[in-house]
C-alpha positions as CSV (number, residue, x, y, z in Angstrom):
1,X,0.0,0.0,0.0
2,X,1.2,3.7,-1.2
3,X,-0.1,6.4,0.8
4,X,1.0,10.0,0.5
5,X,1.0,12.7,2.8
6,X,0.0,16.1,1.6
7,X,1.2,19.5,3.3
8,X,-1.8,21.5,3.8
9,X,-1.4,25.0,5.5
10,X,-0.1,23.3,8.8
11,X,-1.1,19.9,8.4
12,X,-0.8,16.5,6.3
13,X,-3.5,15.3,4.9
14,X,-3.0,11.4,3.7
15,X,-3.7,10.3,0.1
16,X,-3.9,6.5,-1.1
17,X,-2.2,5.7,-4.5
18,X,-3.5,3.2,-6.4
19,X,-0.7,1.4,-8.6
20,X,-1.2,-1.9,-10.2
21,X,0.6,-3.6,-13.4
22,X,-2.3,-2.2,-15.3
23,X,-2.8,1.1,-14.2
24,X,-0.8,4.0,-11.9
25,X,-2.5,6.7,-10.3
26,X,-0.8,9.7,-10.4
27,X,0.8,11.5,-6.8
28,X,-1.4,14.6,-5.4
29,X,-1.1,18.0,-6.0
30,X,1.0,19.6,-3.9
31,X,4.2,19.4,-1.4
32,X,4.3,15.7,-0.5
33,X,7.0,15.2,2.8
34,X,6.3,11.8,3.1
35,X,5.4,8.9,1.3
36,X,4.9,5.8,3.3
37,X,4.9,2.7,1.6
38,X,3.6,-0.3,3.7
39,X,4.0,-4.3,2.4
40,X,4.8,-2.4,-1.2
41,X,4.1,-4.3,-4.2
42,X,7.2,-4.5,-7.0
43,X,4.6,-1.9,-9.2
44,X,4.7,0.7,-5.9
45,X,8.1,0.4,-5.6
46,X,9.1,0.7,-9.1
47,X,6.5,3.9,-9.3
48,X,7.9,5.6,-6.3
49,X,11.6,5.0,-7.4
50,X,10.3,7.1,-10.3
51,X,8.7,9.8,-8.5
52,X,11.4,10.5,-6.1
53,X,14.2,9.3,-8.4
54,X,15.8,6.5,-5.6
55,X,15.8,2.8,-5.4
56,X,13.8,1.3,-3.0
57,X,15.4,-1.5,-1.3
58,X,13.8,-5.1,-0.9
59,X,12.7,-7.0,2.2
60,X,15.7,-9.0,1.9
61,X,18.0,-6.2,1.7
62,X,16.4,-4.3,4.4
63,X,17.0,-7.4,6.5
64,X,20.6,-7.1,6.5
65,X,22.6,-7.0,10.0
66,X,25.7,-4.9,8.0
67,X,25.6,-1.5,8.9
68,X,26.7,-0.8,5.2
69,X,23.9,-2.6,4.2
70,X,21.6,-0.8,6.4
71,X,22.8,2.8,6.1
72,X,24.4,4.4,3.6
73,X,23.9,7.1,0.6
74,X,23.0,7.0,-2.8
75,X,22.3,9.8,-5.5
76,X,22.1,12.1,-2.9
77,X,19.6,10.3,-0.6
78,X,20.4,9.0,2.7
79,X,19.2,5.3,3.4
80,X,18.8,4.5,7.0
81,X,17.2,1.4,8.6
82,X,16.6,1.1,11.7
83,X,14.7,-2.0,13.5
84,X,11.5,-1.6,15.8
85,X,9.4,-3.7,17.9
86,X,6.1,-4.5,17.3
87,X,3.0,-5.8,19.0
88,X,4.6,-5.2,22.1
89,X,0.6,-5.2,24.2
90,X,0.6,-8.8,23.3
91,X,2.8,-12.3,24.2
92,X,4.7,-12.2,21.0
93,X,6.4,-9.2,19.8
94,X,8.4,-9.4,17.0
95,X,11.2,-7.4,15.7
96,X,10.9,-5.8,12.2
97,X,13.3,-3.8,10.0
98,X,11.8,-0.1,8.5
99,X,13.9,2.0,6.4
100,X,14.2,5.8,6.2
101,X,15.0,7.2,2.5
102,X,15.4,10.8,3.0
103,X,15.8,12.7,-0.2
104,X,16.0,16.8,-0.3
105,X,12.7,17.6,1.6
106,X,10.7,14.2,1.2
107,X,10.8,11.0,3.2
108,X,9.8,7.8,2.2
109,X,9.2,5.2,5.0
110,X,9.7,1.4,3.7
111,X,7.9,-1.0,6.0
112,X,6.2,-4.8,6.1
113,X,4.8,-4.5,9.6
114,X,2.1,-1.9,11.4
115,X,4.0,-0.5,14.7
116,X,1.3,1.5,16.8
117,X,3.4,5.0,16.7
118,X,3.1,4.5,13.1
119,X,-0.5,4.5,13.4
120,X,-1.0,7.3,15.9
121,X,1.6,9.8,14.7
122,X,-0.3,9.1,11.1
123,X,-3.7,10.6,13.3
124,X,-1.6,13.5,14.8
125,X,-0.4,15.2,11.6
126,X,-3.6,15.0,10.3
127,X,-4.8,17.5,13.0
128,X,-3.8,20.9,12.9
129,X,-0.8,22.8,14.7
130,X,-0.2,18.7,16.2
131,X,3.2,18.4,14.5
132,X,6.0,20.2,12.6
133,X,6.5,18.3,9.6
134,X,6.8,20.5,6.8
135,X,10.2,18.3,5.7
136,X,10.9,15.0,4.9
137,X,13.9,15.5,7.8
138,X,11.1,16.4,10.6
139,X,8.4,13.8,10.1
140,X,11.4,10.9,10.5
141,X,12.7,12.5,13.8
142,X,8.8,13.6,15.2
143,X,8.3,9.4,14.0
144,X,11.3,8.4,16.0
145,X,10.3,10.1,18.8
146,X,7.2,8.0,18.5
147,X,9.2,5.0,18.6
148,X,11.2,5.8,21.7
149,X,7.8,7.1,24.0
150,X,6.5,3.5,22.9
151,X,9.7,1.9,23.6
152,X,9.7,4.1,27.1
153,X,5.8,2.7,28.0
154,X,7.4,-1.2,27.8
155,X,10.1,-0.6,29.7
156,X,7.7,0.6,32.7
157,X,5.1,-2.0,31.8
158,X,8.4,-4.5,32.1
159,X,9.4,-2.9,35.1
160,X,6.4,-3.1,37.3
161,X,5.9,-6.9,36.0
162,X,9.0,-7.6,37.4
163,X,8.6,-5.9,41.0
164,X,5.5,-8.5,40.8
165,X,7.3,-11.4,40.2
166,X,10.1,-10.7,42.2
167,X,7.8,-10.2,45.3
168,X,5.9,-13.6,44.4
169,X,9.3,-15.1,44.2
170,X,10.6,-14.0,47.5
171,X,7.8,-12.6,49.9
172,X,5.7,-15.8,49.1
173,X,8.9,-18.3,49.9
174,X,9.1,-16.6,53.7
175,X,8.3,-19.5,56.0
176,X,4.4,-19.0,57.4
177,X,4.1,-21.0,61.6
178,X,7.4,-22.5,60.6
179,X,6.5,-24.1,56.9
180,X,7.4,-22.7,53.8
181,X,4.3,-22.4,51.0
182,X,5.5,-24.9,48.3
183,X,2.1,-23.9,46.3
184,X,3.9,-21.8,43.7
185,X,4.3,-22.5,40.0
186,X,8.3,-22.3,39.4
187,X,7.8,-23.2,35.8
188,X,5.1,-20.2,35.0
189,X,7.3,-18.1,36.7
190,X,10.3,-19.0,34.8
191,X,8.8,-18.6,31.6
192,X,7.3,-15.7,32.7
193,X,10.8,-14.1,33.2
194,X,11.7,-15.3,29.8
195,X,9.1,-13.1,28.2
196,X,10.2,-10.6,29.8
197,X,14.0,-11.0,29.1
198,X,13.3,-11.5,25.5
199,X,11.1,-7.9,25.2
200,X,14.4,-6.5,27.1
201,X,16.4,-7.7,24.4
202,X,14.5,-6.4,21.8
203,X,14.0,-3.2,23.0
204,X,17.8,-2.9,23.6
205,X,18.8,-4.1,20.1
206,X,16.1,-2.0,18.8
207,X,17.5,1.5,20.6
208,X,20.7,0.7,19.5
209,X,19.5,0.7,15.9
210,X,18.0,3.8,16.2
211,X,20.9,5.0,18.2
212,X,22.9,4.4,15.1
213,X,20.5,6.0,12.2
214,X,20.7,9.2,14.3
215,X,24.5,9.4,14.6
216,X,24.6,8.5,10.7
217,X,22.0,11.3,10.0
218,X,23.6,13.6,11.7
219,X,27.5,13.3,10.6
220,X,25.9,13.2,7.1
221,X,23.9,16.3,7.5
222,X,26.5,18.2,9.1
223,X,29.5,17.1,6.4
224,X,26.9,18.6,3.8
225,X,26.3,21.4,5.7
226,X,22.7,21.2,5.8
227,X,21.7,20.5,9.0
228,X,19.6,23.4,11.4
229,X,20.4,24.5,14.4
230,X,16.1,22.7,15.5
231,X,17.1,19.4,14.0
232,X,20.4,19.3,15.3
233,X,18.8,19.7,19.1
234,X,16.2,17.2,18.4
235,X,18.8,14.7,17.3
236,X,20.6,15.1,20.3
237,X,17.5,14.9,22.5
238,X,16.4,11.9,20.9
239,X,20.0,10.7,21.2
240,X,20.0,11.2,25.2
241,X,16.3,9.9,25.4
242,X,17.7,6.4,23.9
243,X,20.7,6.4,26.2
244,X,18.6,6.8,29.4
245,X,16.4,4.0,28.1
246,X,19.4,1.6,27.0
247,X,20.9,2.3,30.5
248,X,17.3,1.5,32.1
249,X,17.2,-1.7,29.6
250,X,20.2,-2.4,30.9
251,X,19.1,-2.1,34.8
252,X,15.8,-4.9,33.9
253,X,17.9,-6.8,32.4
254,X,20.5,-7.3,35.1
255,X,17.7,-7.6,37.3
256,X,15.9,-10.3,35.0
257,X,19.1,-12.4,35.3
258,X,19.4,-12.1,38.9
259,X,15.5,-12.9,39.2
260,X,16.2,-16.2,37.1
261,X,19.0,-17.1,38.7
262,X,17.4,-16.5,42.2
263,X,14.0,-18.6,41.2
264,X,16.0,-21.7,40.0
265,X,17.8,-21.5,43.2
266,X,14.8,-22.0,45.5
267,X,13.8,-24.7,42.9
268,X,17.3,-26.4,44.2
269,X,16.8,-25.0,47.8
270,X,13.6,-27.4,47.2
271,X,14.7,-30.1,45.4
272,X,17.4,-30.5,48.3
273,X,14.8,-30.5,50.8
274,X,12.7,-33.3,49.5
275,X,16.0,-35.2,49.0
276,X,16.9,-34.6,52.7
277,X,13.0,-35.7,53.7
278,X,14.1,-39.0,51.7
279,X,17.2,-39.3,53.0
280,X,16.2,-38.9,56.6
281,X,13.6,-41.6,55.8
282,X,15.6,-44.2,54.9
283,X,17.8,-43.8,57.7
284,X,15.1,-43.8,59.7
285,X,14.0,-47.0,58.4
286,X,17.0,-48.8,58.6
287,X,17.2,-49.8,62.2
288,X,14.0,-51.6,61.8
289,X,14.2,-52.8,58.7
290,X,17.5,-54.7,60.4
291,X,15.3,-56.0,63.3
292,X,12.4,-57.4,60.8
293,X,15.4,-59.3,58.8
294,X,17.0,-60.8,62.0
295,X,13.9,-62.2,62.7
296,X,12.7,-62.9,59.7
297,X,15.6,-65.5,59.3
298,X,14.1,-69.2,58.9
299,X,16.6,-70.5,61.5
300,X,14.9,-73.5,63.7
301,X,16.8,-72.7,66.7
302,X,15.9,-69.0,67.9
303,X,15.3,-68.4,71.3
304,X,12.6,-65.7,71.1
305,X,10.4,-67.8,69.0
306,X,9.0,-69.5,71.6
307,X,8.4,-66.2,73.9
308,X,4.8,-65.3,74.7
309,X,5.5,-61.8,74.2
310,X,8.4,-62.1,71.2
311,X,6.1,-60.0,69.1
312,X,4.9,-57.3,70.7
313,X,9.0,-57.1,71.7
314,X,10.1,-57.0,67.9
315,X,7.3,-54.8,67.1
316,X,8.3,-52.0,69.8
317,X,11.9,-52.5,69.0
318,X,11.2,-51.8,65.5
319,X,8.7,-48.4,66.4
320,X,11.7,-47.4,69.1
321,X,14.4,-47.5,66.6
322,X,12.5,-45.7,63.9
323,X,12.0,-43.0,66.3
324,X,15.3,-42.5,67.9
325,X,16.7,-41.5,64.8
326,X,14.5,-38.9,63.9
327,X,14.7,-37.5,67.5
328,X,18.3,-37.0,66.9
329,X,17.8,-35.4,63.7
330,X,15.2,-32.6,64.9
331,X,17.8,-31.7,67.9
332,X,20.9,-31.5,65.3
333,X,18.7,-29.2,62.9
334,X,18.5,-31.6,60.4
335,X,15.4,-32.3,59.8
């Protein structure tokens, strides 16, 4: 899909292109910043390559993990791609690639995914005096600055999820009239902290993307002398907005590793336990497990066979030294 953004006064006012083999609509009258093409056809490409007089790079190309590949200039237009995170409200978020081709005063965004600041910024410059974006330049910083607010709003929803596991971890394991509550669910929490390590990791690699399209912009902008004194200061407040947040990413995710390492240790803290419990048992059980095998022996001559009370003795003997034991046990701490 092709959709152009028209300035109007001080707003943008979107415009869908229809291109197909058969038939090209033409671009709308008027100053066009911004020309977003989302899950482009090979027709919409090749049109806008026309129109703005670049080449649009493919999916595959976009997906590159060089930094050449990924930014870099070419007749005068500055290719950037950067990589965000999606559907980051639900289970699964997934990390896609979206490249910036800024050319003279138009931008055209290249994308095969739908991130939600895409969506709302796309609502905000259709209202007026809601954004600057009367250059190409302007609508990719006020879209970055998108990006990191969104990226900012997962790193507190990550954060409180965390203070909630950690206290279900550790308040919950505090012994209650001397027994310890061995009702949680170590595995849910595990993967639980997975999920949440993963989104840390993609937010990271995602801010050092964008970290790294800014710096390019910039020494680009500056070594052809046409950078302003306003989009210079946004870059670096962008720039210092991503640092806090990688430094904050890198806070969770020192805590997410102490978190896991701290739950499978009360899973071995456990484990141990019940070992000890069997352990204790069979020591337990071994004194009268001896007394049941001496006379258990199919010997004819033993004395106590012919005792009126030889039972009852065995019996006692065996309950006695079963108990002992575990009387010495409690007094050493062991059990």
């Amino acid at each position: 899909m092709l959709r152009v953004y028209v300035r109007e006064n001080d707003r943008l006012t979107p415009h869908n292109v229809n291109v197909t083999a058969t038939e090209q609509g033409p671009l709308p009258d008027g100053i066009s910043p911004w020309l977003d093409l989302l899950n482009p056809t090979p027709e919409e490409d090749r049109f806008v390559e026309a129109a703005v007089g670049v080449s649009i790079p493919t999916r595959e190309e976009m997906q590159e993990i060089e930094v050449s590949s990924r930014l870099y200039n070419e007749n005068g237009a500055e290719f950037m791609t950067m990589t965000a995170v999606t559907q980051l409200d639900t289970d699964e978020p997934v990390l896609t690639p979206i490249t910036f081709v800024l050319k003279g005063t138009s931008l055209v965004t290249v994308r095969y995914a739908e991130p939600r600041p895409f969506l709302m910024f796309a609502l905000r410059v259709q209202r007026a005096n809601a954004v600057t974006c009367n250059t190409g330049e302007q609508v990719m910083l006020s879209l970055m600055e998108a990006l990191i607010d969104r990226i900012a709003d997962a790193l507190e929803r990550v954060g409180s999820k965390i203070d909630v596991i950690s206290r279900e971890v550790f308040r919950h394991s505090e012994p209650t009239n001397g027994k310890t509550n061995r009702t949680r669910d170590f595995q849910r929490v595990i993967v639980e902290i997975g999920r949440e390590g993963d989104l840390v990791s993609m937010v990271r690699e995602s801010l050092l993307s964008m970290n790294r399209v800014l710096t390019y912009h910039t020494a680009v902008t500056d070594d052809d002398k046409r950078a302003i004194k306003e989009a210079r200061t946004r870059v670096r407040t962008l720039q210092r907005d991503i640092t806090s947040l990688t430094d904050h990413s890198a806070y969770l995710s020192t805590k997410i590793n102490f978190l896991l390492d701290a739950t499978l240790g009360l899973i071995n803290l456990e484990q141990n336990q019940i070992i000890k419990i069997f352990s204790i048992a069979a020591v337990a059980l071994m004194p009268p497990t001896l007394i049941a095998s001496i006379y258990g022996m199919n010997f004819k001559t033993m004395p106590e066979l012919q005792w009126e009370f030889g039972y009852p003795m065995a019996v006692g003997a065996m309950i006695v030294a079963a108990i002992l034991p575990v009387i010495y046990f409690r007094r050493q701490g062991w059990l």
